[in-house]
C-alpha positions as CSV (number, residue, x, y, z in Angstrom):
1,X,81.0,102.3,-117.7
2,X,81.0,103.5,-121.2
3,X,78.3,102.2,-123.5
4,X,79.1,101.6,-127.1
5,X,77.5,103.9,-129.3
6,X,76.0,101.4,-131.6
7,X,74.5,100.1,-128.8
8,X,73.1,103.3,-128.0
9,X,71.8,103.6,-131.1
10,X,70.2,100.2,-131.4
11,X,68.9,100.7,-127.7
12,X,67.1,104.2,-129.4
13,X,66.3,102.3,-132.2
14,X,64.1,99.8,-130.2
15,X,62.4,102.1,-128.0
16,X,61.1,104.3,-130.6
17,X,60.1,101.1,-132.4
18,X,58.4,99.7,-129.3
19,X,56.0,103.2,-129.2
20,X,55.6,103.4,-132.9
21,X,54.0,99.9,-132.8
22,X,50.0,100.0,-132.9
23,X,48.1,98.7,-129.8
24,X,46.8,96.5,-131.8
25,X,49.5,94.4,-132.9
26,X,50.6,94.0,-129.5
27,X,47.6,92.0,-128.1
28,X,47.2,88.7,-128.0
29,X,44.2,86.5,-127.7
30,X,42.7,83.0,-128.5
31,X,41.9,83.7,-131.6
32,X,44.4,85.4,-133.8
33,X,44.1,88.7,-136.0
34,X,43.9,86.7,-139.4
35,X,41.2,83.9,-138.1
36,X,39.3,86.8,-137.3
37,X,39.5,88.2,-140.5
38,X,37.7,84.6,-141.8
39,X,34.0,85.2,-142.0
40,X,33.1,81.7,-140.5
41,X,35.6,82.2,-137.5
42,X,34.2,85.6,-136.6
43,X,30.2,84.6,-136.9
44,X,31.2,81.5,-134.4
45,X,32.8,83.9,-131.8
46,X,30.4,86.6,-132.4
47,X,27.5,84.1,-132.2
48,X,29.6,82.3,-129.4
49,X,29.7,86.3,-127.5
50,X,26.0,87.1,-127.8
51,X,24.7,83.5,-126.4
52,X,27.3,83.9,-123.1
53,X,25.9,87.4,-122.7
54,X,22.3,86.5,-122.8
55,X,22.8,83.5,-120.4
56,X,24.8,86.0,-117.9
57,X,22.2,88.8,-118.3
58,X,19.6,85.8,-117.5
59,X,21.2,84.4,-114.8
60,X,22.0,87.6,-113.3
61,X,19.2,89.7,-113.7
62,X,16.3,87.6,-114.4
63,X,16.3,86.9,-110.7
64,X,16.2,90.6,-110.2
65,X,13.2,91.0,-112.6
66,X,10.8,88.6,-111.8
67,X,10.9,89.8,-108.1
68,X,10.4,93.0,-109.0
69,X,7.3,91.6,-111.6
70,X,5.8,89.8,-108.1
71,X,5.9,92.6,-106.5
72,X,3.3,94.1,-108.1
73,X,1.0,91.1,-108.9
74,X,-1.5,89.8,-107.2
75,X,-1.1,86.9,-105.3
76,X,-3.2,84.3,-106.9
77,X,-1.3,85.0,-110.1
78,X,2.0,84.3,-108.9
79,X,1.1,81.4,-107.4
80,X,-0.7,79.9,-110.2
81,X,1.3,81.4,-113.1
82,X,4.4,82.8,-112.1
83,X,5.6,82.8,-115.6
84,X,2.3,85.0,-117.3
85,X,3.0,88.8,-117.9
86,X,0.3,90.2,-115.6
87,X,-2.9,88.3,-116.6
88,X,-5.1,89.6,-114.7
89,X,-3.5,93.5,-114.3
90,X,-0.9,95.0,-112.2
91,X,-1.6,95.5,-108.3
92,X,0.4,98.7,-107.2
93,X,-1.4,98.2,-103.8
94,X,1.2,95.8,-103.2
95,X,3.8,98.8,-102.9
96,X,1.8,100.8,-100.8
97,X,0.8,98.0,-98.5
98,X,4.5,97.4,-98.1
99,X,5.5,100.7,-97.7
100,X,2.7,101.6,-94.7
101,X,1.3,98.6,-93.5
102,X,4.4,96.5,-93.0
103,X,6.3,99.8,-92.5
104,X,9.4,99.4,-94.5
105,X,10.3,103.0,-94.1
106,X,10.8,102.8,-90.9
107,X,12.9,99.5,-90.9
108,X,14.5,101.0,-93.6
109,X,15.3,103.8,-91.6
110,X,17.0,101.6,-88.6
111,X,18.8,99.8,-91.5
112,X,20.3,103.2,-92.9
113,X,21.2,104.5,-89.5
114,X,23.0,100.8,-88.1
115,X,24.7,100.6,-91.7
116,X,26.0,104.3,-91.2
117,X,26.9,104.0,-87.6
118,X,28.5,100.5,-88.6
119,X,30.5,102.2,-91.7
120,X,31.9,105.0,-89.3
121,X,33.4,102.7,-86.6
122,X,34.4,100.1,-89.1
123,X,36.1,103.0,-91.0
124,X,37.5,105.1,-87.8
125,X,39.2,102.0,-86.3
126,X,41.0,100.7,-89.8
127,X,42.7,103.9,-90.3
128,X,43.6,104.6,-87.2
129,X,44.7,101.0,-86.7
130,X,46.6,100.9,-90.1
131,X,48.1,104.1,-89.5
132,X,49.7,103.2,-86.2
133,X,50.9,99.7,-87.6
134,X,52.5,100.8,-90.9
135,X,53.1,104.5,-90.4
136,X,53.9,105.2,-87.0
137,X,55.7,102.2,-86.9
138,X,56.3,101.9,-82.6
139,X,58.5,99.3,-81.2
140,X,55.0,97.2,-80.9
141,X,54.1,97.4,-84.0
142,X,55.1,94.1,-85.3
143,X,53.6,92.3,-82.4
144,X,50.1,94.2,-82.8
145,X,50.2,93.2,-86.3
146,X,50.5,89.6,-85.5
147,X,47.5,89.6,-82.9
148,X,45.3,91.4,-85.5
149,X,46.6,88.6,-87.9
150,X,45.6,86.2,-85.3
151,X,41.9,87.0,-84.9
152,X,41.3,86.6,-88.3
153,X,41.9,82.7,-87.8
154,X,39.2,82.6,-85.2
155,X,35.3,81.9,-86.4
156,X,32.7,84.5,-85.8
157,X,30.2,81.7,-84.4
158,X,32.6,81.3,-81.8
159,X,32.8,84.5,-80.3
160,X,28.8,84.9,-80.7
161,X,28.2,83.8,-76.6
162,X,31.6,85.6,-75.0
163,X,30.6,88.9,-77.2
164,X,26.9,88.4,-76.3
165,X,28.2,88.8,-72.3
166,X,30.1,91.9,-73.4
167,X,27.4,93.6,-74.7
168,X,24.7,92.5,-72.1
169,X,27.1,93.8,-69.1
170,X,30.0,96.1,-71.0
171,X,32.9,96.7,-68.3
172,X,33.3,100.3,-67.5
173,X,29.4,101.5,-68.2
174,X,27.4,99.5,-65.7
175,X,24.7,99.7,-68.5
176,X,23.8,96.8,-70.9
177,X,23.6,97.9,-74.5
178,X,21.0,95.5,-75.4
179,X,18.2,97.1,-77.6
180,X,20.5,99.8,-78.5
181,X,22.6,100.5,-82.0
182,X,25.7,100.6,-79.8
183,X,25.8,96.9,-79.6
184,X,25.7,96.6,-83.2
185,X,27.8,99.4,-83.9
186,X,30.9,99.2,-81.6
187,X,31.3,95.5,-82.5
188,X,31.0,95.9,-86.1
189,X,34.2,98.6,-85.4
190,X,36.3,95.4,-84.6
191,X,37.3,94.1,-87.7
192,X,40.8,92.5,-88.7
193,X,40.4,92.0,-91.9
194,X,39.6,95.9,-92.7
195,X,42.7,96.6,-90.5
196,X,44.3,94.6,-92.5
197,X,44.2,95.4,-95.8
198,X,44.2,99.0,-94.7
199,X,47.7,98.4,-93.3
200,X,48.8,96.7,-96.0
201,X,47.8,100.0,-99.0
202,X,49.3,102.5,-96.2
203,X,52.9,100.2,-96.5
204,X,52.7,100.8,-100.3
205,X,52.7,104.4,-99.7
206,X,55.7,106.3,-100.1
207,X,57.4,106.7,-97.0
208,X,59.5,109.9,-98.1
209,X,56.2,111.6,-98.2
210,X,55.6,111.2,-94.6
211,X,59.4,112.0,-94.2
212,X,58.6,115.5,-95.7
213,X,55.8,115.9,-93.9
214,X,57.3,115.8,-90.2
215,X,60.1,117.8,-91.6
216,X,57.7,120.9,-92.3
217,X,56.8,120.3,-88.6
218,X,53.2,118.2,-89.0
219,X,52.1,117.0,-85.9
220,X,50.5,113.2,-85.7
221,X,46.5,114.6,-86.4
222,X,48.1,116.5,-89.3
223,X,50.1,113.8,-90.9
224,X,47.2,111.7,-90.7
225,X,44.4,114.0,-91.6
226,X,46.2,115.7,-94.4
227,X,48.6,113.4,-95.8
228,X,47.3,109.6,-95.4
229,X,43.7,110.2,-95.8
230,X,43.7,112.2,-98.9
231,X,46.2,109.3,-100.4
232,X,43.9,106.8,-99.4
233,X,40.7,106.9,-101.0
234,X,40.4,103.5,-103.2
235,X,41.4,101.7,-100.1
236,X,38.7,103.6,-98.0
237,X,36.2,103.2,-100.7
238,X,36.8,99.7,-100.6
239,X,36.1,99.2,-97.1
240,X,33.5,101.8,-96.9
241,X,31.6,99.2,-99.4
242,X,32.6,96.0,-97.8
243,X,31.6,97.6,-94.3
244,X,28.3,98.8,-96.1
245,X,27.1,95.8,-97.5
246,X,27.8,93.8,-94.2
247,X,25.8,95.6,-91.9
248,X,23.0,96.0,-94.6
249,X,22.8,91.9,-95.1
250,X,23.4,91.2,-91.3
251,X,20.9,89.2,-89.7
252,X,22.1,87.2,-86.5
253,X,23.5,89.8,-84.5
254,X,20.7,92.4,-85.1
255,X,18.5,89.5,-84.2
256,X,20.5,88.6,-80.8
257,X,20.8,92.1,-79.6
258,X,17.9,94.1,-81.0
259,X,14.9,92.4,-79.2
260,X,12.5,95.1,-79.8
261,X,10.5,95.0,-83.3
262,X,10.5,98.9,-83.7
263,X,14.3,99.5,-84.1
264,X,14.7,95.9,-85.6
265,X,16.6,96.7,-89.5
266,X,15.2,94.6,-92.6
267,X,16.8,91.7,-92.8
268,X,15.8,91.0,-89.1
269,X,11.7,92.3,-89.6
270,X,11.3,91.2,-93.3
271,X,11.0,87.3,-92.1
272,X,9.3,88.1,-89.4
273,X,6.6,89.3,-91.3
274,X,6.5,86.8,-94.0
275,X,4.1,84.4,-92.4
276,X,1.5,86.9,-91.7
277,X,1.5,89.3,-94.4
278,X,0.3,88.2,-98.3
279,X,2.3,87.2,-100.3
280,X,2.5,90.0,-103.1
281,X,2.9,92.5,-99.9
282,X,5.8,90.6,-98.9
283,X,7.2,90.4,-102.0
284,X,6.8,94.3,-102.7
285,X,8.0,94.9,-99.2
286,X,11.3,92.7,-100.4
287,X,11.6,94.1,-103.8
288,X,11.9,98.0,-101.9
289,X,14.3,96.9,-99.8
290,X,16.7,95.1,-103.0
291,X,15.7,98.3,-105.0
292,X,16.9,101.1,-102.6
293,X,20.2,100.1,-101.8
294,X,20.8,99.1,-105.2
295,X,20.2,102.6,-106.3
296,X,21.9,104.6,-103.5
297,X,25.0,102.1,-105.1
298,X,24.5,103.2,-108.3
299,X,24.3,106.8,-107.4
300,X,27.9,107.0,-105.2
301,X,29.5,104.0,-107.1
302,X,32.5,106.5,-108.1
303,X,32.5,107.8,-104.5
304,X,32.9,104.4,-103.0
305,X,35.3,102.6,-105.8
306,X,36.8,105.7,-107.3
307,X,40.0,108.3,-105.7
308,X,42.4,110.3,-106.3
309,X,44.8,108.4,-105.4
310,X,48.1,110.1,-104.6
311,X,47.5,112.7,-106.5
312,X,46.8,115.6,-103.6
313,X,49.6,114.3,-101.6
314,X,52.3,113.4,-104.1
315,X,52.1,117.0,-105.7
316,X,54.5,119.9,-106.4
């Protein structure tokens, strides 16, 4: 179909209009360009701005902040005035106390290792599982997809007792796992959701670049290794956080299957101790175990929410 040429023109005409046109004139907001541009409108929002950030930094982080102030005060100060700054010094024997006496390294340590352990499976099982559902594609698939839907309908609390069995007498091994990371990790690997959303970023890859892939002759490792993995970083970032931060904050399951104190994580040992240990020890002991994975966040946040995307698959 021939197109008019005036309409060509006026087409041209609009598009270089379109990118000519300032950023600026193209947003939109509550308040419009000119209102701003009134002194009294923009002291109210500015003054409007400043109190809502205060009250979120308060909200947020004063929490943070005045555990980390009990943490090294003594205790007869926070109980009688939580609110003073220090009024009778700072106790850094709290930290140390916490650190050797309560031994948080160590419990730090068995939270580090069932976190890491937890990550791996959680990881190892959504990749492969996604990458059987949406890229293999078998006959199956569909059905697979729908039991994995399925489970995700089902509460944890309820599969707390027929798990629990599983562990204490696993079919195949003859040995229970009780008292052993295995019964934390290999359970933790079982996770729908994480299948799930991995399944659903590997169908909005582009399917021509698998095509390619098997055309050059790469076998089912290779396409997955190579080619899937290397486009999938946000989505494994994502799940290596989520699968992180649940094994770190876990407390029932440790508790149910790790019966022995000295391999017990944080979150399982950290109440335990509370009613024996002073209070500004167990506060410093709390305030380490905020603080660490906090920073260890901070450190790797662009590994864990940051990728290339598609660009070392989709290249050339």
């Amino acid at each position: 179909m021939n197109v008019p040429r005036w309409l060509q023109r006026f087409r041209r005409d609009a598009t270089a209009s379109a990118q000519s046109r300032p950023v600026e004139a193209l947003t939109r907001g509550v308040v419009s360009e000119a209102d701003w541009k009134r002194p009294g409108v923009r002291w109210t929002m500015r003054t409007v701005h400043t109190l809502l950030l205060v009250f979120l930094i308060i909200s947020c982080i004063g929490p943070l902040f005045l555990m980390v102030k009990f943490a090294v005060t003594p205790t007869q100060d926070i109980l009688r005035t939580p609110l003073a700054l220090f009024p009778n010094g700072i106790r850094w024997e709290n930290m140390v106390l916490a650190w050797n006496k309560v031994q948080v390294s160590k419990y730090f340590w068995n939270t580090v290792v069932i976190a890491g352990g937890s990550w791996f499976f959680q990881l190892l099982v959504a990749t492969t599982g996604g990458f059987v559902i949406s890229v293999l594609r078998p006959k199956w698939s569909k059905v697979l997809n729908s039991l994995v839907m399925v489970t995700l309908f089902i509460p944890s609390v309820v599969l707390l007792v027929p798990l629990y069995l599983t562990v204490l007498n696993p079919p195949l091994l003859g040995q229970s796992l009780l008292n052993s990371f295995w019964a934390i990790w290999l359970p933790a690997g079982a996770s729908a959701f994480n299948v799930v959303i991995v399944t659903r970023f590997f169908d909005s890859l582009p399917r021509e670049v698998f095509e390619a892939a098997e055309v050059d002759g790469a076998s089912t490792f290779r396409l997955f290794w190579s080619v899937v993995l290397p486009m999938s970083k946000p989505i494994l970032g994502v799940v290596s956080v989520f699968a992180f931060i649940a094994a770190w904050k876990d407390f029932l399951w440790p508790m149910l299957v790790l019966k022995r104190a000295e391999i017990q994580p944080l979150s399982v040992r950290l109440p335990a101790i509370q009613a024996r240990e002073d209070l500004g020890v167990f506060l410093a002991a709390l305030t380490i175990s905020t603080l660490i994975p906090m920073v260890i966040f901070l450190i790797f946040q662009k590994l864990f929410l940051s990728g290339a995307g598609m660009s070392g698959a989709v290249k050339g």
